[in-house]
C-alpha positions in Angstrom: 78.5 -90.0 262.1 78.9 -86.8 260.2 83.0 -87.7 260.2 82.5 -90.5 258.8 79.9 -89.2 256.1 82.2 -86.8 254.9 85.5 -89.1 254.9 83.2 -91.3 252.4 81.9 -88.4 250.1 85.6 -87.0 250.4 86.7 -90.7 248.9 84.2 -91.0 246.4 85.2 -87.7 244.8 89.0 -88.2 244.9 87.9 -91.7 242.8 85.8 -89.4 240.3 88.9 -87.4 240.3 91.0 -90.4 239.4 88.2 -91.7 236.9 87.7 -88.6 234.9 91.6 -87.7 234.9 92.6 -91.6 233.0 89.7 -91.6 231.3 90.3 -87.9 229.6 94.4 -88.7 229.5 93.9 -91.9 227.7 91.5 -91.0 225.1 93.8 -87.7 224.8 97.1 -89.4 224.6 96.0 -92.5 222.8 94.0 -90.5 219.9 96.9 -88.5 219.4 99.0 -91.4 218.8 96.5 -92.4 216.3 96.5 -89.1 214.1 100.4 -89.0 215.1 101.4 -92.4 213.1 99.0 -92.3 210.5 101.1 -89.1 209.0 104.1 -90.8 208.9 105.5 -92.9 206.5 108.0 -95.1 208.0 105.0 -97.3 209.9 105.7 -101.3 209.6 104.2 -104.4 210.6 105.1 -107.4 212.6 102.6 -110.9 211.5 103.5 -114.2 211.0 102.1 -115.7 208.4 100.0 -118.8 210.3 98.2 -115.4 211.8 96.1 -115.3 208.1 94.3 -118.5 209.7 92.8 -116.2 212.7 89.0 -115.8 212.3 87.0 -113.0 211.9 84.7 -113.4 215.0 82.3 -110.6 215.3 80.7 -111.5 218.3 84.0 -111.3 220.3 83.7 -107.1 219.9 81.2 -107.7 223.1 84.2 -109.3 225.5 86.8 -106.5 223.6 84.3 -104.2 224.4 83.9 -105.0 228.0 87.2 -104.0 229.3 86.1 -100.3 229.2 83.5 -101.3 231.8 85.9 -103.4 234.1 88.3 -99.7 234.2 85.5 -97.5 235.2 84.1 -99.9 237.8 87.6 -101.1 239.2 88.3 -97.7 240.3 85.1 -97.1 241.4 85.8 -100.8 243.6 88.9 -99.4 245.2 88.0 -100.0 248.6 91.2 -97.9 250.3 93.2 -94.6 249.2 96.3 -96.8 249.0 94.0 -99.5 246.7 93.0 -96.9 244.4 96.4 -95.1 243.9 98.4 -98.5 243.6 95.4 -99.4 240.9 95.9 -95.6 239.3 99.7 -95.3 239.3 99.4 -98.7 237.4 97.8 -97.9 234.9 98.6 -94.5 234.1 102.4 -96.4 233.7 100.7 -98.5 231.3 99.2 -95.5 229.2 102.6 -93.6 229.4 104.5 -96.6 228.4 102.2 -97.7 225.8 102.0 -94.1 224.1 105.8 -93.8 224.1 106.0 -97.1 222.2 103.9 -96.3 219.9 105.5 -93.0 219.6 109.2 -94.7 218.8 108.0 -98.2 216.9 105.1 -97.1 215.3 103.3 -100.1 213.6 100.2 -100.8 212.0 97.3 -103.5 211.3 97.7 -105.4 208.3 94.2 -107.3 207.5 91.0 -105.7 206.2 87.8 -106.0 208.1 85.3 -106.7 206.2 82.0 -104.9 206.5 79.6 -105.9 209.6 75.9 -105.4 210.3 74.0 -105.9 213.2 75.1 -104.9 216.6 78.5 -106.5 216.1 78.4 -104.2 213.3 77.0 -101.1 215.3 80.0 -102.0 218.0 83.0 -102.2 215.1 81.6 -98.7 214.3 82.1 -97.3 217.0 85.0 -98.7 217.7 86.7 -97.4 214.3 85.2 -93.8 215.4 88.6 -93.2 217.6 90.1 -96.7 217.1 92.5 -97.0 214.0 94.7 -99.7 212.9 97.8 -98.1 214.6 98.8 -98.1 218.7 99.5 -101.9 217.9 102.7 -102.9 220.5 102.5 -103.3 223.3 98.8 -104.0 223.0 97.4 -101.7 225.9 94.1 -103.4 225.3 96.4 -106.5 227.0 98.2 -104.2 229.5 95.1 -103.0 230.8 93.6 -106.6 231.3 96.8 -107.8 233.1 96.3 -104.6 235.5 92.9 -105.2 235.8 92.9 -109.0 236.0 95.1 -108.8 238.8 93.2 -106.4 240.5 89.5 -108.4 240.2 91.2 -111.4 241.3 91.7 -110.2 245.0 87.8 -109.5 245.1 86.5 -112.5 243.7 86.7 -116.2 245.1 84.9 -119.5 244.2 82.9 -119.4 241.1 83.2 -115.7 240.8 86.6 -116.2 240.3 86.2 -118.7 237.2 83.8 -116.6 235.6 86.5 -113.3 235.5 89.1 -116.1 234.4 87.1 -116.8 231.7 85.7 -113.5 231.0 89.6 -112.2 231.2 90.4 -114.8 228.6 88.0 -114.0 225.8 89.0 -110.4 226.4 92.6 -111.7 225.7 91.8 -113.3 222.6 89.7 -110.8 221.2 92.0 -108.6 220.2 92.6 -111.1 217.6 89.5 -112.6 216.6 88.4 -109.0 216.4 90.9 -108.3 213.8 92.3 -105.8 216.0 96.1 -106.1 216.9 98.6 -108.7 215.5 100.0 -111.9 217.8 103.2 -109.9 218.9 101.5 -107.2 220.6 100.0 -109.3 222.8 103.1 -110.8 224.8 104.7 -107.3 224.2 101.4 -106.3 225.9 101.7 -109.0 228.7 105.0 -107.9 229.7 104.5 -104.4 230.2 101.6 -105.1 232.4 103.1 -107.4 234.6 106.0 -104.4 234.9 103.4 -102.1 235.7 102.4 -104.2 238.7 105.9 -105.0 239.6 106.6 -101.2 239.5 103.7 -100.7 242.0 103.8 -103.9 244.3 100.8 -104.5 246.7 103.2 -104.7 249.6 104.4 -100.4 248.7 107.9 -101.5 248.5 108.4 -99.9 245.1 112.0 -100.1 243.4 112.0 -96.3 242.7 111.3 -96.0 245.9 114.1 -97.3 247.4 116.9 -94.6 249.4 120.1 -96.8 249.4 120.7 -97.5 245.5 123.5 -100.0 244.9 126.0 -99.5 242.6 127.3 -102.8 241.3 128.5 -101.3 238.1 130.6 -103.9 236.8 127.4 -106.6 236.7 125.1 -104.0 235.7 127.0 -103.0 232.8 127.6 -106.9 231.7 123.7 -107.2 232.2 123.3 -104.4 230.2 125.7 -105.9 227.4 123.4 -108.6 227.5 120.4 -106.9 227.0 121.6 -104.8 224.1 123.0 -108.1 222.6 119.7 -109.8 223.2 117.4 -107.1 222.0 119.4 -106.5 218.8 119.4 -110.1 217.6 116.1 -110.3 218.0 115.4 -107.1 216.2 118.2 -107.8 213.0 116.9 -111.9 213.1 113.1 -111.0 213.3 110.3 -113.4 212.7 110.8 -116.2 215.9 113.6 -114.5 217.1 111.6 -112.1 218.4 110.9 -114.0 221.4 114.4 -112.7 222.9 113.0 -109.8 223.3 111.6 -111.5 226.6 114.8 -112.5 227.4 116.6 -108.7 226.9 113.6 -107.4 229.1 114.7 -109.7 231.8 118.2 -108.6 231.1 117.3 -105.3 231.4 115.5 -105.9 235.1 118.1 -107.9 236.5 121.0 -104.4 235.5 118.6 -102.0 236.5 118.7 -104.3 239.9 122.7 -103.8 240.2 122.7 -100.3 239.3 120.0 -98.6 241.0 117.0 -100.7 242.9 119.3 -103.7 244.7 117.6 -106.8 245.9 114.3 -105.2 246.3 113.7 -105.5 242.2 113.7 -109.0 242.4 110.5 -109.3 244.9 111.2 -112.3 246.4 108.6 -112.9 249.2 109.2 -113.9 252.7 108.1 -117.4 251.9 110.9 -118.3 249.6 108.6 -117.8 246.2 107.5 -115.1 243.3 104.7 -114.1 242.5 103.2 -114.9 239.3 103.7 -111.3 237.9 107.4 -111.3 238.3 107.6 -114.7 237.1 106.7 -114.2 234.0 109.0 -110.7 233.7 112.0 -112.7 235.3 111.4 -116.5 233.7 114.5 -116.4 230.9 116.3 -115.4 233.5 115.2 -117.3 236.4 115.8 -120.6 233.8 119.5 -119.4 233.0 120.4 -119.0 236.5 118.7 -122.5 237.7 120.8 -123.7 235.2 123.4 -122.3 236.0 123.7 -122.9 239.8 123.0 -126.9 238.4 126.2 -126.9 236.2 128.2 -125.6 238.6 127.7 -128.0 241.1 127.2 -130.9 239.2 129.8 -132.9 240.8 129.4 -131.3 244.5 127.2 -132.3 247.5 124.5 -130.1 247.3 125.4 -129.4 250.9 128.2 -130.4 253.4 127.5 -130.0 257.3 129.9 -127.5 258.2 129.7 -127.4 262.5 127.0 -128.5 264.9 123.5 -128.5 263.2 124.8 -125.8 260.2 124.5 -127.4 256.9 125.7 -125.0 253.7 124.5 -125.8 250.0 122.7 -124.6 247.3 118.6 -123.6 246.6 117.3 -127.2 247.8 115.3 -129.3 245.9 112.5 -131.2 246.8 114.7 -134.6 247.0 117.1 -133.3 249.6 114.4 -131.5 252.1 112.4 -135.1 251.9 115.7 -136.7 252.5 117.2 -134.2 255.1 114.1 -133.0 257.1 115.8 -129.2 258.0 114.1 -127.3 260.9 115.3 -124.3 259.3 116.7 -122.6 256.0 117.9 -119.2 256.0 118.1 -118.2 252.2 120.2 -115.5 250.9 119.5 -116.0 246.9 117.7 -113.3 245.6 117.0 -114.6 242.4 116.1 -117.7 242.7 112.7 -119.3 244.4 112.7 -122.3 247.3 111.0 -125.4 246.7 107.8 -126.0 248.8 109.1 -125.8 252.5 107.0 -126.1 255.7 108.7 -125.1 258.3 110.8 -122.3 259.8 112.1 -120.5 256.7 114.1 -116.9 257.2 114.8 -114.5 253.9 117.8 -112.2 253.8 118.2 -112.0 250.2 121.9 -110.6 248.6 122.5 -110.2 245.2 124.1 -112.9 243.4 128.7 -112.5 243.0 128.0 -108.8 245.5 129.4 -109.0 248.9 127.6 -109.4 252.1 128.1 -105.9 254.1 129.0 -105.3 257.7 125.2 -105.0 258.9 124.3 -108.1 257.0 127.1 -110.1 258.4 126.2 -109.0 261.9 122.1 -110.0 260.9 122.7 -113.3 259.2 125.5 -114.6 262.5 123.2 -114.3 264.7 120.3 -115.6 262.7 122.1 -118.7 262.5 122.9 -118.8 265.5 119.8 -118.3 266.6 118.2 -121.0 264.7 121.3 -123.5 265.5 120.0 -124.1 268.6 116.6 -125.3 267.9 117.6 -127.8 265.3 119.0 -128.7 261.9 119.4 -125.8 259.6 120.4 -125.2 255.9 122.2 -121.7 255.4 121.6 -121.8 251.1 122.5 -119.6 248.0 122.0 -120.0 244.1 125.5 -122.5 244.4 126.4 -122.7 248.1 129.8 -121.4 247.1 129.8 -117.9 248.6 127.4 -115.9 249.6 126.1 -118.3 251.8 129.7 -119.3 252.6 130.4 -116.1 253.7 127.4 -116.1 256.3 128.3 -119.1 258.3 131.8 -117.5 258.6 130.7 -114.9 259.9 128.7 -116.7 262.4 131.6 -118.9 263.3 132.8 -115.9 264.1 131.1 -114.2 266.0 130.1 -116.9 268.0 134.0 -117.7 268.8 133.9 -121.4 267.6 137.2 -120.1 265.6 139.6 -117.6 266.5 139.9 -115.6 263.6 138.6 -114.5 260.1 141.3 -117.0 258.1 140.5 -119.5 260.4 136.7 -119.6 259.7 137.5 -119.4 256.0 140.1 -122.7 256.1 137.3 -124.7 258.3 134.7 -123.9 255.6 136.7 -124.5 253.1 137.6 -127.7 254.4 134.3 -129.0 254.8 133.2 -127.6 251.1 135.8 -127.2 249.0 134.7 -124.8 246.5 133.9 -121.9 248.9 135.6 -118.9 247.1 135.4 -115.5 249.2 136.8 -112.7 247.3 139.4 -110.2 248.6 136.7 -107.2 248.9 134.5 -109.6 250.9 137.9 -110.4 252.9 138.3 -107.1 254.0 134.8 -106.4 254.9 135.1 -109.2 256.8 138.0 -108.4 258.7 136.7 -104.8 259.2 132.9 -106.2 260.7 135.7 -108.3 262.9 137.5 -105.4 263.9 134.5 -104.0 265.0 133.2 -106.9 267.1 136.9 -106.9 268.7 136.6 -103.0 269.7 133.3 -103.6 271.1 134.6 -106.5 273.5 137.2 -104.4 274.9 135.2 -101.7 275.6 132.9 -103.5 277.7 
């Protein structure tokens, strides 16, 4: 009893120590930013005009307000160490990425509030006391609700649950009725929330902390082209164009994927789907490659039966699992999501024109193979074309229905005719081969 006494008391401090540490780092870092910009001279403004039609609202400074109580009481909620330090490393991110921001595109609130009385009025005041019309992109007032959204949602159900959405929405949309931040901090803001999250995932599977760091240099660096491309236009273009600065975000995810974090940046889940979170970071390019992998095979099958019960295609759609009825798919697209599928479904994700390695070869053979024997199965990739390709070869090899590596390449390319397997993933091939060869002899 005592243990357990002190293992709660222990917890509760560690959470005050948490509490007091944001709370003293963010007014800190964020008041600082504040006296910082408003001595320089080169401060700016992003504001459409259509944003002169916003109303002043005073009541709304209540729900702006109210987002100071849900960080206090959501760390104080944390119901496990790993909770709270998930919750803490989020958003001290957020603060650090904020600040930075601020620090390199300082910009600055163009309207005048006009004076207030009456507790709205008492609450502006305040407000103003630390709060001044700087620190605009990426709103952290928005960062902090998408943190902190996130986080209530996994404690609240039923009706609760409506009344945080709602309560979560006039938070959102008081930053502008208050007068407070311009329309383009708030996406700004909603971005860099939802990479806060995807930085540190429920499931601890962090990108920076990942060991084995790919180095796919040559589609890193053209993803990084990309992104400077994208993010430039959208700075030199302004107004509307600013929207591409989603897309060079995405851009910049997807080379930071092939340079350093792999397949584990993406965060596809074991059923197939993403979560809304990396959604909304991913979507331009989740569009582009659907899009992609459509035009490509436009005027393919979207899958040929290569042996047995082993079909090979591209991400399904809805119309082909309703007309096909698979047992199985085992999916090796990283970076795109699977329809709605109900039954066995098996995720060995690779990313997209990268090879498939000996271990992964030796994994995904005898997952097929495994699967092949209990009914029809689907072995699927963004086009069907290779990745995928290269998997049932290696399980046609491996489970001897050909002879050799050229062998299983001719029968798959016979059965789908655009198969192309690249001289690198040749040779790994041939090596895993090799291996399987040595292995046989020895016993």
């Amino acid at each position: 009893m005592i243990s357990v006494k002190w293992r709660f008391n222990k917890f509760i401090v560690y959470k005050s120590i948490w509490l007091i540490s944001l709370v003293a780092f963010f007014f800190t870092s964020y008041n600082f930013a504040n006296w910082f910009t408003s001595t320089r001279n080169d401060v700016g403004r992003i504001v459409f005009e259509w944003e002169r039609l916003i109303p002043l609202w005073p009541w709304s400074i209540i729900p702006y307000w109210s987002i100071d109580l849900m960080y206090g009481l959501a760390i104080l909620l944390a119901c496990s160490y790993q909770t709270l330090k998930i919750l803490c490393f989020r958003l001290l991110s957020a603060q650090i990425i904020c600040i930075t921001c601020f620090f390199i595109f300082p910009l600055k609130f163009s309207f005048e509030r006009p004076a207030l009385d009456g507790l709205s009025g008492i609450l502006f005041d305040i407000l103003m006391g630390f709060d001044k019309p700087f620190n605009q992109a990426p709103s952290l007032h928005i960062t902090l609700l998408v943190i902190l959204w996130q986080f209530y949602a996994s404690y609240f159900r039923g009706i609760w649950r409506y009344m945080l959405n709602i309560l979560c929405l006039l938070i959102g949309l008081s930053v502008l009725t208050t007068w407070q931040h311009h329309f383009f901090d708030i996406p700004t803001g909603l971005w860099v929330g939802c990479f806060c999250i995807w930085l540190w995932p429920d499931n601890h599977l962090s990108p920076i902390k990942i060991d084995q760091l790919p180095k796919q240099y040559v589609w890193g660096s053209i993803y990084f082209l990309l992104f400077l491309f994208s993010f430039c236009s959208a700075i030199y273009f302004s107004s509307w164009a600013l929207w591409l600065l989603w897309v060079s975000g995405a851009f910049l995810l997807v080379s930071l994927n092939y340079l350093l974090f792999g397949v584990v940046g993406f965060q596809k889940q074991d059923n197939g789907h993403f979560n809304l979170v990396v959604t909304i970071l991913y979507l331009p390019y989740f569009i582009i490659m659907w899009i992609n992998s459509r035009v490509w095979t436009f005027k393919n099958n979207p899958m040929d039966l290569i042996a047995d019960n082993v079909y090979l295609g591209r991400i399904p759609s809805n119309k082909i699992l309703l007309e096909n009825q698979f047992t199985f798919i085992v999916d090796l697209c990283a970076e795109l999501p699977i329809t709605q599928f109900n039954s066995h479904y098996k995720l060995i994700p690779v990313l997209d024109m990268t090879p498939l390695n000996i271990e992964k070869c030796q994994q995904i053979a005898e997952t097929i193979e495994k699967f092949n024997k209990q009914g029809k199965l689907l072995v699927c990739c963004a086009l069907g074309y290779s990745r995928s390709a290269t998997a049932i070869i290696a399980w046609l090899v491996l489970t001897k229905r050909v002879s050799s590596i050229d062998e299983a390449i001719a029968k798959v390319k016979t059965c789908r005719s655009n198969t192309v397997i690249t001289t690198k993933q040749r040779l790994i091939l041939s090596e895993w081969f090799s291996q399987i060869v040595k292995r046989e002899l020895t016993c």
